[in-house]
C-alpha positions as CSV (number, residue, x, y, z in Angstrom):
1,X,0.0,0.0,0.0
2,X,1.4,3.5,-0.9
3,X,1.9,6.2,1.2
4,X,-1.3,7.8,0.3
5,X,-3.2,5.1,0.5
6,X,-2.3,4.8,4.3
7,X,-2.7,8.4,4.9
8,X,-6.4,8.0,3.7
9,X,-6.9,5.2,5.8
10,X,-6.0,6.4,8.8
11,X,-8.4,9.6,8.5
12,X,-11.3,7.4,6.5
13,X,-10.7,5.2,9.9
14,X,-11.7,8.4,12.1
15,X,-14.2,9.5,10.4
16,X,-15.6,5.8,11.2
17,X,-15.2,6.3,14.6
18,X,-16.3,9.6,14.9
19,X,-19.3,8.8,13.4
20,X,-19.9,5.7,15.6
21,X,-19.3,7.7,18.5
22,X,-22.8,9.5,17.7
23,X,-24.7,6.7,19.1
24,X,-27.1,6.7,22.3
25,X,-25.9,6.3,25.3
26,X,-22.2,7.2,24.2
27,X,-19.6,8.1,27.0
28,X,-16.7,10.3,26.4
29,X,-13.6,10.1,27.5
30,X,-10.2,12.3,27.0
31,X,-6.6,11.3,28.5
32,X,-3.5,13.8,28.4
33,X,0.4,12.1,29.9
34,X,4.0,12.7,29.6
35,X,6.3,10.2,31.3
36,X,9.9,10.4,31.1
37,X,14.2,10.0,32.0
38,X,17.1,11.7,32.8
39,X,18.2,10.9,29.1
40,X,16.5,13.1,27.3
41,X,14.3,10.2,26.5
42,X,10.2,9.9,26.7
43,X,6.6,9.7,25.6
44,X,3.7,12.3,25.7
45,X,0.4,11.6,24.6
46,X,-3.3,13.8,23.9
47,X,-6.1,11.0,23.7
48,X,-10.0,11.8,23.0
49,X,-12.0,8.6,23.0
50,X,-15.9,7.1,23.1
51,X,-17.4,4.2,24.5
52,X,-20.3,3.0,22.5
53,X,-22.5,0.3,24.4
54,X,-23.5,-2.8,23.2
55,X,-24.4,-5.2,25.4
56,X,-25.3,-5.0,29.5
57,X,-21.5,-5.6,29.9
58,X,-20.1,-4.7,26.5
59,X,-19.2,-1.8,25.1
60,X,-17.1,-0.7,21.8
61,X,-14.3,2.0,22.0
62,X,-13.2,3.9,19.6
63,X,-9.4,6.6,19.9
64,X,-8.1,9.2,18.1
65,X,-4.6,10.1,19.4
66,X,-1.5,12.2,19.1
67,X,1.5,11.5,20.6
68,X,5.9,12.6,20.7
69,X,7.7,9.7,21.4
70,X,11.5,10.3,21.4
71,X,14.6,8.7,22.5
72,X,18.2,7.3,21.7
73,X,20.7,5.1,21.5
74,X,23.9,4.4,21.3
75,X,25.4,2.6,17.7
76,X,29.2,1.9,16.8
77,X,30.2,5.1,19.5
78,X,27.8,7.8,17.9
79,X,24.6,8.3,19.5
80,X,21.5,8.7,17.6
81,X,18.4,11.2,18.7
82,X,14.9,9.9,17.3
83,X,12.1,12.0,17.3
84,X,8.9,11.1,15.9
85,X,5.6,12.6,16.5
86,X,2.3,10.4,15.6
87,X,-1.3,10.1,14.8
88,X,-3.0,6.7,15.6
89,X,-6.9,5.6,15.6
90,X,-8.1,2.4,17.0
91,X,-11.4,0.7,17.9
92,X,-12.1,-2.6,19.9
93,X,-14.1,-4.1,22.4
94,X,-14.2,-3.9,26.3
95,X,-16.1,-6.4,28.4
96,X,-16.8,-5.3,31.9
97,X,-18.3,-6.3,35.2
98,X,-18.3,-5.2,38.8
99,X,-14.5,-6.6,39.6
100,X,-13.3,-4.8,37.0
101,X,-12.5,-5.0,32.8
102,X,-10.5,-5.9,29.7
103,X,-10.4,-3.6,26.6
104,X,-8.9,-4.6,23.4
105,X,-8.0,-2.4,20.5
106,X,-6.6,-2.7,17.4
107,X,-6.0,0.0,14.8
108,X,-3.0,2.0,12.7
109,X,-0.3,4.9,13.1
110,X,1.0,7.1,11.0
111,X,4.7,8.5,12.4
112,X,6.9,11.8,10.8
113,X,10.0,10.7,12.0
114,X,13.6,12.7,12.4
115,X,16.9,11.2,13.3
116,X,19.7,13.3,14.5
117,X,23.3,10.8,14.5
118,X,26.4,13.0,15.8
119,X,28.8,11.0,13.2
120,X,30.9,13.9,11.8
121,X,29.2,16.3,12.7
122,X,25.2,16.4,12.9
123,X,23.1,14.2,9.9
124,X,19.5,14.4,9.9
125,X,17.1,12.1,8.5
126,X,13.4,12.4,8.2
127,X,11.0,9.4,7.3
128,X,7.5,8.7,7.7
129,X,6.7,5.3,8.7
130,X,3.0,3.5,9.5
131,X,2.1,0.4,11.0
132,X,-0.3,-1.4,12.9
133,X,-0.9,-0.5,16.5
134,X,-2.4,-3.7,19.1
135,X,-3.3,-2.8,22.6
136,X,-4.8,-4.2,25.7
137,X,-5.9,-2.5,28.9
138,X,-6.8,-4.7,32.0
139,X,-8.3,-3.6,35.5
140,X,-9.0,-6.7,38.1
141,X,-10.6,-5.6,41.5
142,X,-8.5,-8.0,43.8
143,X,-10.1,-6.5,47.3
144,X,-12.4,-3.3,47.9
145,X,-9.1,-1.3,48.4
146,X,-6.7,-3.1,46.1
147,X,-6.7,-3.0,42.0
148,X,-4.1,-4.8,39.7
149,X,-4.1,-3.1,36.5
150,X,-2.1,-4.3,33.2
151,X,-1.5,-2.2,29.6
152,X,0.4,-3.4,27.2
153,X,1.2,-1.5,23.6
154,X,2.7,-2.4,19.9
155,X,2.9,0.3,17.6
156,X,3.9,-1.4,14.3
157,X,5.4,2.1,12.7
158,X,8.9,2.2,15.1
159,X,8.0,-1.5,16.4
160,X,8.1,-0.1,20.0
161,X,6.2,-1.8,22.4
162,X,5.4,-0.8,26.3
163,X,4.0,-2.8,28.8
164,X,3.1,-1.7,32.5
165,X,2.2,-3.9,35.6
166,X,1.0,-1.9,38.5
167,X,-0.7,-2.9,42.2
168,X,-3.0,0.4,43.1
169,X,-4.3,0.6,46.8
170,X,-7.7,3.1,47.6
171,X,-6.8,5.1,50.4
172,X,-10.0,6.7,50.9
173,X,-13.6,7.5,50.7
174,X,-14.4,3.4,50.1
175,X,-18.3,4.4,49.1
176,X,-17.2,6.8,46.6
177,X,-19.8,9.7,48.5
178,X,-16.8,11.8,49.0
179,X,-15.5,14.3,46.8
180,X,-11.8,12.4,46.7
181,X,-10.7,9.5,46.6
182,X,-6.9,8.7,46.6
183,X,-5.1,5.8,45.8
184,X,-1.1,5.0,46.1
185,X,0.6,2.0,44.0
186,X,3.6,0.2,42.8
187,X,4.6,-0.4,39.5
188,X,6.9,-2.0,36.7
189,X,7.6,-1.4,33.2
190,X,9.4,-2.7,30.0
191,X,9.7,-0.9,26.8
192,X,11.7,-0.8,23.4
193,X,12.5,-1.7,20.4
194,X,15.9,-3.3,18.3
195,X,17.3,0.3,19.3
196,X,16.7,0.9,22.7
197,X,15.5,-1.1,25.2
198,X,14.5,0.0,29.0
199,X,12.6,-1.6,32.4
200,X,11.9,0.6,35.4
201,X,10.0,0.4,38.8
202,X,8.7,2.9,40.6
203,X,5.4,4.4,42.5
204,X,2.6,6.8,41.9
205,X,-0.1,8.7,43.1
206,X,-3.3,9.2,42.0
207,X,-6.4,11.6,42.9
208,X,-10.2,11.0,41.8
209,X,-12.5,13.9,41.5
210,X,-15.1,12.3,42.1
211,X,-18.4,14.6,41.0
212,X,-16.3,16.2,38.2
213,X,-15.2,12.6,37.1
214,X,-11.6,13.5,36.6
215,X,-8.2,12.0,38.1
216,X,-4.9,13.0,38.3
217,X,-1.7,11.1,38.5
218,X,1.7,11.6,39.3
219,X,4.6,8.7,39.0
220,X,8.2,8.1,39.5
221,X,10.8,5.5,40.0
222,X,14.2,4.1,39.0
223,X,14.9,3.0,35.4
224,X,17.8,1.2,33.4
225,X,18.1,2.2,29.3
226,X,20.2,0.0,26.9
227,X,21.1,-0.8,23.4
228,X,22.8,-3.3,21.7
229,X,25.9,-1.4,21.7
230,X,25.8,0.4,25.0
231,X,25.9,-0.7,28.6
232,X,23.1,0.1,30.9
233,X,22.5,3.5,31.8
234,X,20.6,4.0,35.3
235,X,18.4,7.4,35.5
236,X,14.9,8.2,37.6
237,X,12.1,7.8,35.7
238,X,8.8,10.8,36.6
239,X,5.7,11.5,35.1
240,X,2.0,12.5,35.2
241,X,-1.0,12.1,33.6
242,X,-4.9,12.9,33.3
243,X,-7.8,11.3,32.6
244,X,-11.6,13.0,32.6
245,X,-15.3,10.9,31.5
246,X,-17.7,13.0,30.2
């Protein structure tokens, strides 16, 4: 498939699930996060989403997204800087019940990529790449006060794939009458690609609003990067994020 052809299928793709967001009984959804290192390296992300129901504990999601992922590694001596903003639309299924749910979504990505390599001085490259983009979200109530809760991410255009593990623990307001409710939780990741490759562990905090249906989260840990050329670099690892149902 050309690079035209892609183009138009991305945007015919979200003007599919824009239009399938219209139905009844819709919910809304819109998430905003930045996490990143002491290397210069990281990902920020803009998501607007819908949940279409279908079925007393079914429901279809669609995403639009824009996102900056950038990082580098280390080849024959030089290092390289890679920086490539995205667009990516997906749509899948989420079953849910009162212990929690599972979403899965599939879709595609478009990426404007630009490499930087210090060999010589500076050379720059620019590419756009696509690809197919897989994800799964998973949210198990283990107790009333704790939560395990799994995401895992391929994006086919850089062949980068995350995965995060974390263990959240509700503070307060248990009956959800309150206007907060806080939880606290531990966490690991794994991330990369054939370039560069990372884990980390770390904690977070996160604060519900409960009436206006909005949290906040902030994160941060220790992480190791690597690539196949380089040893492991150690670095903290921070972050924050937002979410907001409407």
């Amino acid at each position: 498939m050309t690079r035209t052809l892609r183009i138009a299928a991305l945007l015919l793709f979200a003007a599919l699930a824009s239009r399938a967001a219209l139905a009844a009984g819709t919910t809304y959804e819109g998430l905003v996060g930045w996490e990143a290192d002491g290397f210069q390296q990281g990902y920020a992300y803009l998501a607007a989403g819908a949940l279409v129901p279908a079925a007393p504990h079914l429901a279809l999601p669609v995403r639009l997204q824009g996102s900056y992922l950038y990082y580098n590694f280390i080849e024959a001596a030089d290092t390289t800087d890679v920086r490539s903003p995205g667009a990516t639309g997906m749509a899948g299924v989420r079953f849910h019940s009162d212990r929690g749910s599972l979403t899965l979504l599939g879709g595609g990505e478009v990426r404007w990529e630009r490499r930087v390599a210090d060999t010589l001085g500076s050379v720059s490259v620019r590419r756009t790449v696509h690809g197919a983009v897989l994800q799964g979200e998973g949210d198990l109530g283990l107790t009333d006060r704790w939560h395990a809760l799994g995401l895992a991410n391929y994006g086919g255009a850089t062949q980068y794939v995350f995965a995060r593990g974390s263990l959240r623990y509700q503070c307060t307001n248990l009956d959800w009458k309150g206007p907060t409710t806080w939880f606290v939780g531990l966490e690991a990741t794994r991330q990369g690609n054939d370039e560069s490759d990372a884990w980390g562990a770390g904690t977070f905090l996160e604060c519900a609003l409960v009436r206006s249906r909005l949290s906040l989260s902030a994160r941060g840990g220790y992480k190791e990067v690597w690539s196949p050329d380089s040893a492991h670099r150690k670095s903290v690892s921070f972050g924050a994020g937002l979410y907001r149902r409407f």
